[in-house]
C-alpha positions in Angstrom: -49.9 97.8 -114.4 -50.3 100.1 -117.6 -52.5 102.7 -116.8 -55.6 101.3 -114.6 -55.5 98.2 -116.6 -53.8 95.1 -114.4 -51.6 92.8 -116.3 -52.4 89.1 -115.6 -49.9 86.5 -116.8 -51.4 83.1 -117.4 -49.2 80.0 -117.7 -49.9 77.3 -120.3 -50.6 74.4 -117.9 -50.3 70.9 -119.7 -49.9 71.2 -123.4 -51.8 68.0 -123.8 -54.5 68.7 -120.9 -57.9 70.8 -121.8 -55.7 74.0 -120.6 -55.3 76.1 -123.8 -58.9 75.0 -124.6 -60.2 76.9 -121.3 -57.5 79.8 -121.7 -58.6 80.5 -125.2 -62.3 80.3 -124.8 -62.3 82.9 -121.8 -59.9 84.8 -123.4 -62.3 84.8 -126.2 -64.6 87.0 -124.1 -63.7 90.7 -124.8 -65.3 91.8 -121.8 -62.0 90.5 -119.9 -60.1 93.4 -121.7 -62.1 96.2 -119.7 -60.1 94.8 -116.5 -57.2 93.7 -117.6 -53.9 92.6 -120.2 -53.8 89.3 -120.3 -50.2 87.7 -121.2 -50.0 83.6 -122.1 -46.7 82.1 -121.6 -46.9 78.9 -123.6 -46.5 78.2 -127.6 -47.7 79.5 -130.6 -47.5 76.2 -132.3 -49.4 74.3 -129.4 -51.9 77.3 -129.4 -52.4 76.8 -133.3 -52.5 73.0 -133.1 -55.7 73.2 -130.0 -57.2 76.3 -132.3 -57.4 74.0 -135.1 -58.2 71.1 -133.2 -61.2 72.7 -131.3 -61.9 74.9 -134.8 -62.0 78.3 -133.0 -61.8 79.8 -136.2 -62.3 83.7 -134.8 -60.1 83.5 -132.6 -56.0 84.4 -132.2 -53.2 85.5 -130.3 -51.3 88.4 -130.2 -47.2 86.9 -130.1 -45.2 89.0 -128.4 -41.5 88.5 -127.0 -41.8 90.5 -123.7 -44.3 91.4 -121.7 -43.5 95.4 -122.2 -44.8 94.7 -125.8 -48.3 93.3 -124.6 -51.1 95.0 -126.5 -54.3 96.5 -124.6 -57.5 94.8 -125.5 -55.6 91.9 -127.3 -54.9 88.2 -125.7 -50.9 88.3 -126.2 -48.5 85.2 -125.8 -45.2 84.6 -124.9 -43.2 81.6 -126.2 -41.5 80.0 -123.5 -40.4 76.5 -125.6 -38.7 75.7 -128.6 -40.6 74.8 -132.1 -39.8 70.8 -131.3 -43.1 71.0 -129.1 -45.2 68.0 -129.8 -48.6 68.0 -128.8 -50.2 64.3 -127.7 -54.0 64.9 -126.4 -54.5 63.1 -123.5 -51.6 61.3 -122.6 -49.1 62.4 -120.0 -45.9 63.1 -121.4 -42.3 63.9 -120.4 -42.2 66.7 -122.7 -45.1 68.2 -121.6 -44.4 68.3 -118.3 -41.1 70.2 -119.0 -43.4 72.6 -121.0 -45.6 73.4 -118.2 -42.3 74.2 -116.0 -41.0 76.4 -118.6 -43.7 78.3 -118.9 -44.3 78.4 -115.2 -40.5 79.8 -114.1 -40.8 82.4 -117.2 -43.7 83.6 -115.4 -43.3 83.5 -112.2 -39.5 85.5 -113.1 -41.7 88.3 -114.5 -43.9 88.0 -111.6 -41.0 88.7 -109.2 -39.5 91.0 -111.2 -42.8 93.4 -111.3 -43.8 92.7 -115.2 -46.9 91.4 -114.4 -49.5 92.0 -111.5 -50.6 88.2 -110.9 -50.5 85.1 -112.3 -54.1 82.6 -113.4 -52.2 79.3 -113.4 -53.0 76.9 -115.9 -53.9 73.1 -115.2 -50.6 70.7 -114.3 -49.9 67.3 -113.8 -48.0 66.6 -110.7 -46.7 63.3 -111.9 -44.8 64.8 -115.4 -44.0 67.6 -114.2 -41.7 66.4 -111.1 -38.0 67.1 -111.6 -35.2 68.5 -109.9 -36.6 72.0 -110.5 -39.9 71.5 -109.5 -39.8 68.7 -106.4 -43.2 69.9 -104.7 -46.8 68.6 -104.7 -48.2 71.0 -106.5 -48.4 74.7 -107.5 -49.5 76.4 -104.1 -46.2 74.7 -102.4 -44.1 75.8 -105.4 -45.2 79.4 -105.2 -44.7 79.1 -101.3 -41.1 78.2 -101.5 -40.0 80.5 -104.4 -41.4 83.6 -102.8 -40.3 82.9 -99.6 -43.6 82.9 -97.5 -44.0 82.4 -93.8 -47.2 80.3 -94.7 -49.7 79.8 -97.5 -53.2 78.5 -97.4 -55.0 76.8 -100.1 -58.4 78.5 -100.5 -61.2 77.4 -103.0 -63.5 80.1 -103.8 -66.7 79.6 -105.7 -70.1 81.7 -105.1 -71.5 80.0 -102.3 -68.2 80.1 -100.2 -64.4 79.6 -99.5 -62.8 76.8 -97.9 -59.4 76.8 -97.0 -57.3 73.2 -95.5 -54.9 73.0 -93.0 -53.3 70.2 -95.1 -53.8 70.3 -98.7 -51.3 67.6 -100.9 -50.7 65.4 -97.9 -51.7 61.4 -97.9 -54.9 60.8 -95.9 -52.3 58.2 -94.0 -50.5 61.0 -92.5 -53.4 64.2 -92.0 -53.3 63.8 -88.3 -49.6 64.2 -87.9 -50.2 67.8 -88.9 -53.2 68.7 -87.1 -51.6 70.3 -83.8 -52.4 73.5 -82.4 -49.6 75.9 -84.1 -50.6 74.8 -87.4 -54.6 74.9 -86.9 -54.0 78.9 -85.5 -51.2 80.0 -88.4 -53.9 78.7 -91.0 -56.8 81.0 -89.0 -54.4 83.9 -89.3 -53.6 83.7 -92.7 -56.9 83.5 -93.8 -58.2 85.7 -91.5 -55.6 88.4 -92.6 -56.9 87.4 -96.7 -60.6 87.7 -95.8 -59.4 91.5 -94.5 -57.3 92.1 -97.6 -57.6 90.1 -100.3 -61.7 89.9 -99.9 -62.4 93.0 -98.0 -64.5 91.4 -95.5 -64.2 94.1 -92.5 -65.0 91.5 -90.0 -64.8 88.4 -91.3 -66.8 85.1 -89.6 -64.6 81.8 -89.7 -66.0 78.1 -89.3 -63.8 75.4 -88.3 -64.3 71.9 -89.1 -63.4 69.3 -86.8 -60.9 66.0 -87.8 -62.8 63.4 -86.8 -66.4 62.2 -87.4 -68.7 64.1 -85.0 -65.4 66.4 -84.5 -64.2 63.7 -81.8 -67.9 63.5 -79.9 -66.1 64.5 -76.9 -62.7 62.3 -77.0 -64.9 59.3 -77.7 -63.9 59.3 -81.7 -60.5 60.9 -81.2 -58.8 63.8 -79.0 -57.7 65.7 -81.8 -60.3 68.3 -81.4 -59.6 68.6 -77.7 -55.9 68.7 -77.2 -55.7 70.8 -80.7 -57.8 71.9 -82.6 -60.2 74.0 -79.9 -57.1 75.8 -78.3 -56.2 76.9 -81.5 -59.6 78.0 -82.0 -59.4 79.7 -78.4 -56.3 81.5 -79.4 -57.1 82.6 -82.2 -59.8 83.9 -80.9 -58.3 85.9 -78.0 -56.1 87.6 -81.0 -59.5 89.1 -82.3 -60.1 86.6 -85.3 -63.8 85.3 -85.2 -63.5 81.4 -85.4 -65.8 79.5 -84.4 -66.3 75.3 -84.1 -65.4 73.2 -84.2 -67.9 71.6 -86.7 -68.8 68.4 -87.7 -68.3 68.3 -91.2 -70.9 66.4 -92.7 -73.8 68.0 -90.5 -72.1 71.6 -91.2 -72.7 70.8 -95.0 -75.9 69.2 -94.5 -77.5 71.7 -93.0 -76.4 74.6 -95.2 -74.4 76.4 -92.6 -71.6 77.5 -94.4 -73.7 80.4 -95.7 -73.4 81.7 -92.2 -70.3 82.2 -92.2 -67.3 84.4 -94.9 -64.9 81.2 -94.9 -64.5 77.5 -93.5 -61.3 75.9 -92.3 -61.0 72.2 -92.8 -58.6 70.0 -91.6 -58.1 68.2 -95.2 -57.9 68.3 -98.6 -61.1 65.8 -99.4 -62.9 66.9 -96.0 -63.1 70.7 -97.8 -62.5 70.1 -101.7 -65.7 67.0 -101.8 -68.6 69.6 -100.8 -66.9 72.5 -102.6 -67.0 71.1 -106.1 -70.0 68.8 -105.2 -72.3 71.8 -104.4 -71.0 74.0 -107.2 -69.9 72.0 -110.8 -68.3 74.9 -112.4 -67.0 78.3 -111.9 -64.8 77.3 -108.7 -61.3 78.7 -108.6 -58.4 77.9 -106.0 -56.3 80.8 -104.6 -53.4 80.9 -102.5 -53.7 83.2 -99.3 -50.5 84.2 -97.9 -48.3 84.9 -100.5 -46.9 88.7 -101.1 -48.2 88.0 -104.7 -51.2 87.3 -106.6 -51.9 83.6 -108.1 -55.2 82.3 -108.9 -55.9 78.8 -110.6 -58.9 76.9 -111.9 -60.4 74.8 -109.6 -60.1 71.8 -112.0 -57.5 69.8 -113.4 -56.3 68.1 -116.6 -59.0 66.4 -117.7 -57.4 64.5 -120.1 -60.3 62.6 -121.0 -62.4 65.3 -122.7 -58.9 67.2 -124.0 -59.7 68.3 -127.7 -63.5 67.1 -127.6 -64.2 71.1 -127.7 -66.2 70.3 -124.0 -64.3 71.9 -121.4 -66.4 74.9 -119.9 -63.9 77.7 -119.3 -65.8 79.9 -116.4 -63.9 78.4 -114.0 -61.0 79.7 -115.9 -62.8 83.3 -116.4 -63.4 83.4 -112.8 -60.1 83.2 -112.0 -58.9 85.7 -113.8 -61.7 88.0 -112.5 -60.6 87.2 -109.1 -57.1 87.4 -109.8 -57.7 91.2 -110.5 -60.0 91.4 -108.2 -57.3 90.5 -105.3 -55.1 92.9 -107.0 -57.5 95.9 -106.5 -58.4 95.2 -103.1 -54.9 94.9 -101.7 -53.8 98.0 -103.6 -57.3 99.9 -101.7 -56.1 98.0 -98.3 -52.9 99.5 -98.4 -53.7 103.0 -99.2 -56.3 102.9 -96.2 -54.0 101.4 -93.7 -51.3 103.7 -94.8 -51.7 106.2 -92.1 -53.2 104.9 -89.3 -54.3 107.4 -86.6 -52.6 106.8 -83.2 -54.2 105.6 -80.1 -54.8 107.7 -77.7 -54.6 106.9 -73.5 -58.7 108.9 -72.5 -57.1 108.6 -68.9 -54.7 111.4 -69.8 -57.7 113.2 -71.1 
């Protein structure tokens, strides 16, 4: 952080995806640079070829070669790939795959390292960008192995609510295999323990979806929710964490409830993902609880099909960075307060 201004490194995403598009756009809003320094690892010859190709004319970066260089109140950029970069709208390439590592490991080095405060995450393809360096499903397991977490929750965040999974990337096939009891209650403590201090939610209210339709009817549709997923809820409850359920998902939507409540847990990637972007179009953005860092994402993807049509919508991408620095301020103000807790005190020795 330079002075009270956060710096928020942003990864390129796919060079050939919609990702510069939204970076540039919301970038493009100088109201960002009252929060915080943005820093784009990516290219400055992919950056000029999207410019040009989207003709944003009155807008440009600031190149840089390390982040202690970044400029207050400018959009600065890192290059992170050699000058060979070859930019194919649309397609998935090899090369660009490779890009969007590069970028991603120079970032996420001056992440560790303490250069930057968080990191916004641009757009991947999980297919290109597979190699021997990156061998995960995606970016929230990548970030979960390379900082070492106990745990890590994918949480989508939009204004109606936030909806975390207790399986994200795993094949419909295979869900229930990982619906047991330890993993339904570490999920409830690591977003209980993000409502608390990445949200600031004093006494957060958690909703728990069940697996199966009519969460099980009572073992008639499955047993998941008895022999699981309710003594998870149970313990987490007699730990102090307000969870409640479990739901059935499609009533629990249909009825609106999930304004009753700070956060849902579901049990799977499409069970929370479908309502969350079918209630909300734009503006979502997908965070990863339980990591000792900050990293924030759009809560869309490539979108090859509309890459260089000048039609992406970048608030989803805006939002993200706003929340990114958000997260940042409110762990900073949860640590100060918990600093120096008083001690408790036995009243029968009074």
């Amino acid at each position: 952080m330079k002075g009270d201004k956060i710096i928020i490194g942003i990864t390129q995403g796919d060079i050939n995806s919609i990702s510069y598009e939204v970076i540039m756009k919301a970038l493009a809003d100088n109201r960002l640079f009252d929060f915080c320094t943005p820093v784009v690892y990516g290219s400055p010859k992919v950056a000029a070829y999207h410019r040009k190709a989207l003709e944003l004319e009155n807008f440009s970066f600031n190149l840089i070669r390390t982040v202690d260089e970044a400029a207050a109140k400018k959009a600065n950029l890192i290059n992170c790939i050699d000058d060979s970069a070859r930019v194919e709208l649309g397609k998935s390439t090899q090369y660009a795959g490779e890009a969007s590592l590069q970028a991603l490991e120079m970032a996420v080095k001056d992440l560790a390292d303490g250069k930057i405060d968080a990191v916004v995450t641009g757009p991947i393809n999980k297919a290109n960008i597979k190699s021997d360096r990156f061998n995960f499903n995606g970016h929230t397991e990548f970030f979960e192995t390379r900082f070492k977490s106990d745990g890590v929750l994918m949480l989508m965040v939009n204004n109606l609510m936030r909806i975390g999974v207790v399986t994200s990337h795993v094949p419909l096939a295979n869900v229930n295999e990982y619906i047991v009891k330890d993993s339904v209650l570490n999920k409830l403590r690591i977003l209980n323990k993000s409502l608390l201090t990445d949200f600031a939610i004093r006494k957060p209210r958690i909703a728990v979806l069940g697996l199966n339709p009519h969460a099980g009817d009572s073992g008639v549709i499955g047993d998941e929710e008895i022999n699981e997923i309710i003594p998870a809820i149970n313990a987490a409850r007699e730990e102090g964490i307000m969870a409640f359920g479990p739901f059935p998902a499609d009533g629990f939507f249909g009825a609106g409830n999930y304004v009753r409540y700070d956060a849902v847990l579901a049990m799977y990637h499409d069970q929370g993902l479908v309502p969350f972007k079918a209630l909300t179009t734009e503006g979502g953005v997908n965070f990863t609880a339980g990591l000792p860092i900050v990293r924030t994402s759009p809560a869309h993807g490539t979108a090859y099909d509309i890459a260089g049509k000048n039609e992406a919508s970048p608030d989803s991408f805006l939002k993200a960075i706003y929340m990114a620095c958000d997260v940042y301020r409110n762990r900073l103000r949860h640590r100060d307060i918990t600093a120096n807790p008083l001690g408790q005190v036995d009243i029968t020795d009074i």
